[in-house]
matplotlib code that plots the C-alpha trace (Angstrom):
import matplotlib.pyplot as plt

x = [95.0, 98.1, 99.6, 102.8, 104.3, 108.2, 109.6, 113.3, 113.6, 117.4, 115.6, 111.7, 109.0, 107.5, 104.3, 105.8, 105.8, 102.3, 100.8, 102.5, 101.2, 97.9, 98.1, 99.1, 96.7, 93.6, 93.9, 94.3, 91.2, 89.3, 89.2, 88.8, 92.7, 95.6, 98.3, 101.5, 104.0, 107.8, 110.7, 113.1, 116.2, 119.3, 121.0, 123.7, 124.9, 122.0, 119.4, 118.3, 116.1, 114.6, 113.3, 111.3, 108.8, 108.5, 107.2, 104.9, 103.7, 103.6, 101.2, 98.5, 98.8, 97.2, 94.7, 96.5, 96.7, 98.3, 97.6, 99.7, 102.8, 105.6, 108.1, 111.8, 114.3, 117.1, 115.1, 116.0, 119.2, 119.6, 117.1, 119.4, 122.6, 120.7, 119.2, 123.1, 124.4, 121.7, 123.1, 126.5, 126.1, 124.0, 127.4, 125.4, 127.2, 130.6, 132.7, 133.6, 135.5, 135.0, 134.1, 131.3, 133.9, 135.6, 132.4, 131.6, 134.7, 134.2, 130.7, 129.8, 126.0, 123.8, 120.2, 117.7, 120.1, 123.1, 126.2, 126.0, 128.8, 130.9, 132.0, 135.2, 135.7, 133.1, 136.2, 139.1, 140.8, 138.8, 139.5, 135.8, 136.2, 135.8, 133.7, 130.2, 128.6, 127.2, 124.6, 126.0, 122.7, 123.5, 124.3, 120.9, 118.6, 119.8, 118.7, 115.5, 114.8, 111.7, 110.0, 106.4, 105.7, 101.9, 101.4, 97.2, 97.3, 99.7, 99.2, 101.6, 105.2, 108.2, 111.0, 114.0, 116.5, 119.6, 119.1, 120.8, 123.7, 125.0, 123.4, 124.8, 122.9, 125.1, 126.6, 130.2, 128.8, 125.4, 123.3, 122.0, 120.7, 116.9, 116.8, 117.6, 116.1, 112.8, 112.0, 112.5, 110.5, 107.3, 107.6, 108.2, 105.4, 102.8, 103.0, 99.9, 100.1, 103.4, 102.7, 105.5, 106.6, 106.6, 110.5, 110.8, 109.0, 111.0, 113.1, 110.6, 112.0, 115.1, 112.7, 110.6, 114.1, 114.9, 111.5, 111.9, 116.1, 114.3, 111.3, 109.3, 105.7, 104.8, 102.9, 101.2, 102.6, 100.8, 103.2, 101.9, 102.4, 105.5, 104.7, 106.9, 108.8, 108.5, 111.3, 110.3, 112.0, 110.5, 110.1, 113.4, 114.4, 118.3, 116.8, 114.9, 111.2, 109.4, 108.4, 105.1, 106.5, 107.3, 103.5, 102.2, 104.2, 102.8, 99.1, 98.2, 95.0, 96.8, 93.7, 92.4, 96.2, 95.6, 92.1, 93.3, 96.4, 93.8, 91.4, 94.8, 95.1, 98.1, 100.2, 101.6, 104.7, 103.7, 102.7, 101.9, 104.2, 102.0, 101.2, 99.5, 97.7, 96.1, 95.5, 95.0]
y = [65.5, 64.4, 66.5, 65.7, 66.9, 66.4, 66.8, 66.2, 64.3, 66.7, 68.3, 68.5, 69.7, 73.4, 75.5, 76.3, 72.5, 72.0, 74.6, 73.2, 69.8, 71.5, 72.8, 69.9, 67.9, 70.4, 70.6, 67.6, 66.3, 69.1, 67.7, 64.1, 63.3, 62.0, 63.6, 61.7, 61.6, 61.8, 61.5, 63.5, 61.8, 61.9, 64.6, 62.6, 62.5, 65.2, 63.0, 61.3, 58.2, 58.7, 62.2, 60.1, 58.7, 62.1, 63.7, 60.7, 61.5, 64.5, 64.8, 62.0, 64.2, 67.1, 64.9, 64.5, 61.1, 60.4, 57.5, 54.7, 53.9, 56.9, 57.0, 57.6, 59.3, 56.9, 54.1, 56.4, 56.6, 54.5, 57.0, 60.0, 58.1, 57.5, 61.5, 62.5, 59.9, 60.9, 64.7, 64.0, 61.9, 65.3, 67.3, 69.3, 68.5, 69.6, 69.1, 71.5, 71.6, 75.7, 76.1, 78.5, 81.3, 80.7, 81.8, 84.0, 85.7, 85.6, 86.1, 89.5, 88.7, 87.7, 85.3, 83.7, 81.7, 83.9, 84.5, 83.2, 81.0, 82.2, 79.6, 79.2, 75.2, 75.1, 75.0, 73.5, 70.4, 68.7, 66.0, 64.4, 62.4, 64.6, 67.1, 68.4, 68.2, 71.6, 72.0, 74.3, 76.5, 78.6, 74.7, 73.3, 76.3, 76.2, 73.1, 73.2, 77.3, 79.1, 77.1, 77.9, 76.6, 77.7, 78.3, 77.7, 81.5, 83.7, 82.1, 80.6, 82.3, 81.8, 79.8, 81.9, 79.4, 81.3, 83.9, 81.0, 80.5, 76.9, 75.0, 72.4, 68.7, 66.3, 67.5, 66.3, 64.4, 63.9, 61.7, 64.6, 68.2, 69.3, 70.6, 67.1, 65.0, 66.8, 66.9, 63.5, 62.2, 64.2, 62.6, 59.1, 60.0, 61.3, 64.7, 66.6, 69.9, 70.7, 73.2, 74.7, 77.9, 81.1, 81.4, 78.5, 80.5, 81.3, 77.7, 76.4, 77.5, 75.1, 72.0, 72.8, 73.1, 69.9, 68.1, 69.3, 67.8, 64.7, 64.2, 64.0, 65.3, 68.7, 69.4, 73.0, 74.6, 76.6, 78.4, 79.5, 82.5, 81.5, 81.4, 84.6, 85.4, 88.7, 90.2, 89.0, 86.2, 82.5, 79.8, 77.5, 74.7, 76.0, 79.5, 76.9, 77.5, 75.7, 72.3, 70.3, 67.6, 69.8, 71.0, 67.7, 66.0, 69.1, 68.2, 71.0, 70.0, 68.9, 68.9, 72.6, 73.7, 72.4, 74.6, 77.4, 77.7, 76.4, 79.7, 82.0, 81.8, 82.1, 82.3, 85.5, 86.5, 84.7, 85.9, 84.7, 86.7, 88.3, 85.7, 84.5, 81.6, 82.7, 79.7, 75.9]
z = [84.8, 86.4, 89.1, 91.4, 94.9, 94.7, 97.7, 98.5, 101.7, 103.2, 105.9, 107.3, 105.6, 106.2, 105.4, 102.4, 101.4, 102.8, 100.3, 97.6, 98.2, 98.5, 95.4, 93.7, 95.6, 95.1, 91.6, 90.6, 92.5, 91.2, 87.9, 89.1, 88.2, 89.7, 92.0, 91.9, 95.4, 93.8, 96.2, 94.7, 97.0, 94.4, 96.5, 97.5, 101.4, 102.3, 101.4, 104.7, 104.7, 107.6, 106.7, 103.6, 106.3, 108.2, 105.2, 104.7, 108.2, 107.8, 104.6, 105.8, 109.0, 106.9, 105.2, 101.9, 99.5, 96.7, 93.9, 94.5, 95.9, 96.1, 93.1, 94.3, 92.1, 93.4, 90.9, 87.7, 87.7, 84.5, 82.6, 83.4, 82.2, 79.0, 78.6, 79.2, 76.6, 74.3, 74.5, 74.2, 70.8, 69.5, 71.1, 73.1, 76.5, 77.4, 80.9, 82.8, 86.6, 87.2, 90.8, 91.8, 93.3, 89.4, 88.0, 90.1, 89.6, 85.9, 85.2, 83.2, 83.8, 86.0, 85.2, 87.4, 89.5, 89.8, 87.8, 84.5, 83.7, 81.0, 78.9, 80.3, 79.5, 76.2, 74.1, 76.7, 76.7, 80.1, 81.6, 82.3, 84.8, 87.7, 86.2, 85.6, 82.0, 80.6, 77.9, 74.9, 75.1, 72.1, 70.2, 71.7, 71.0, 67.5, 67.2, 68.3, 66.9, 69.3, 71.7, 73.7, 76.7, 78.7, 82.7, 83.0, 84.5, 82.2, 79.2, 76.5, 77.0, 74.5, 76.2, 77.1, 78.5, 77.2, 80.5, 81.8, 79.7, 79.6, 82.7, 84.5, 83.2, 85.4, 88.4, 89.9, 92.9, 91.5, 88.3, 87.0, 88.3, 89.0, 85.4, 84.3, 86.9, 87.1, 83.3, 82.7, 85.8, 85.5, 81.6, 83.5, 85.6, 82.9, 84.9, 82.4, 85.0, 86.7, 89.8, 91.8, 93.0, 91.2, 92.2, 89.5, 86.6, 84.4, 84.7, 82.8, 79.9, 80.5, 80.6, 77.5, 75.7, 77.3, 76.3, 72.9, 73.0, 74.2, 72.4, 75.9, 76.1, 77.1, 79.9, 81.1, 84.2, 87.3, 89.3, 92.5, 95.4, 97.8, 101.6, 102.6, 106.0, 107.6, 105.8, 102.7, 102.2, 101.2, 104.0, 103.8, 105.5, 105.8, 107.5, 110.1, 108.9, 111.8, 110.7, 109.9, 112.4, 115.1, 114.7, 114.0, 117.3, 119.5, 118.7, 116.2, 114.1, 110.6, 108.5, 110.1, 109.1, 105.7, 105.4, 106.7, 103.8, 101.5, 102.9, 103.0, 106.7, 107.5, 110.6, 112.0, 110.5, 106.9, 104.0, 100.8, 97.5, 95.1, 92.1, 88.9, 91.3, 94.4, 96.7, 96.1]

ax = plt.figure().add_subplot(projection="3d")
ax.plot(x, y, z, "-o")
ax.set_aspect("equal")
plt.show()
């Protein structure tokens, strides 16, 4: 088994990291296999370099380690050039310069990120170079027909990547979106068991239908609770979750923090969301 933590380094790392990494971590040694650390530090201007080693920090400060040296996203860049090419030649990419309050504007639906885009520029004369690239999802899922992917917990579950309507595979100001990036690194990385979030379920779906576009190995998911604020919401870095560094740099025990998530002992004013996995 081959398991990876991901994080991206545009802001510290919270409780909500450290029980994914736990997860990750856990699992894989469980079964005597191998846990991957991925930088995932593509996102342009917000990725800060100095944030890299602060995460470092902060997972040896829990008592984590991870087999060999971390992989960085900003070494792929070639591999999601090629992936895009390779869609384009199968004419399963189109550009498109909508902005987000276009879309929003003219969506008639919404799926698990928002307003689905409509189509506006699948069948406009765009000029491509300053604009994202769209997969045709109607065009790709014809060309692969019904898909299956399996989370360890719910079972197999057929892929349903149209309830988001023609995602975005390279952005304007980016090599390629977490769709992209993601499913072609955990194949780079020889990811076997992809754990993350239960707020990611049902994206899934887009990455088997990108494996399958690709010819990349499949690997089985195991999506896990989210650690919740008190009004329900999950712990974020832009809402100013308190941070594994402030803890760490105040004296707080790092490996007794990471027992205590691992035992579902959580601080006051956290909770963990109701889910298919119930603790690392």
């Amino acid at each position: 088994m081959r398991t990876r933590f991901a994080p991206s380094p545009n802001g510290p790392l919270h409780l909500g990291h450290a029980y994914a990494a736990l997860v990750a971590h856990d699992t894989a040694g469980a079964s005597g296999g191998t846990f991957v650390l991925r930088i995932e530090d593509i996102d342009g201007e917000r990725s800060r370099p100095e944030m890299v080693d602060e995460s470092i920090d902060d997972l040896r400060w829990l008592g984590l380690d991870w087999d060999g040296p971390a992989v960085f996203q900003s070494t792929r860049l070639d591999s999601y050039a090629a992936a895009a090419r390779r869609l384009k030649a199968l004419d399963l990419l189109y550009p498109c310069t909508c902005t987000r309050a276009q879309i929003a504007a003219a969506a008639q639906s919404h799926g698990p990120d928002g307003p689905i885009y409509p189509g506006t520029c699948r069948h406009r004369d765009v000029d491509p170079a300053n604009a994202a690239w769209r997969l045709d999802m109607a065009k790709a899922m014809a060309l692969t027909g019904p898909l299956v992917w399996r989370d360890v917990e719910a079972g197999p579950q057929p892929a349903t990547p149209q309830a988001f309507g023609d995602v975005v595979l390279v952005r304007k100001d980016l090599p390629a979106s977490y769709h992209l990036a993601a499913t072609l690194d955990d194949a780079t990385d020889v990811v076997s068991l992809v754990t993350r979030g239960m707020d990611l379920f049902a994206a899934s779906s887009v990455h088997r239908l990108l494996q399958a576009l690709l010819d990349l190995p499949v690997p089985e998911w195991l999506h896990h609770p989210l650690l919740l604020e008190a009004d329900g919401r999950k712990l974020a870095k832009r809402r100013g979750a308190p941070s594994l560094a402030d803890r760490r740099r105040a004296g707080e025990d790092g490996k007794a923090l990471a027992d205590a998530l691992r035992s579902g002992i959580l601080p006051a004013g956290i909770s963990l969301s109701q889910g298919l996995h119930h603790g690392p």
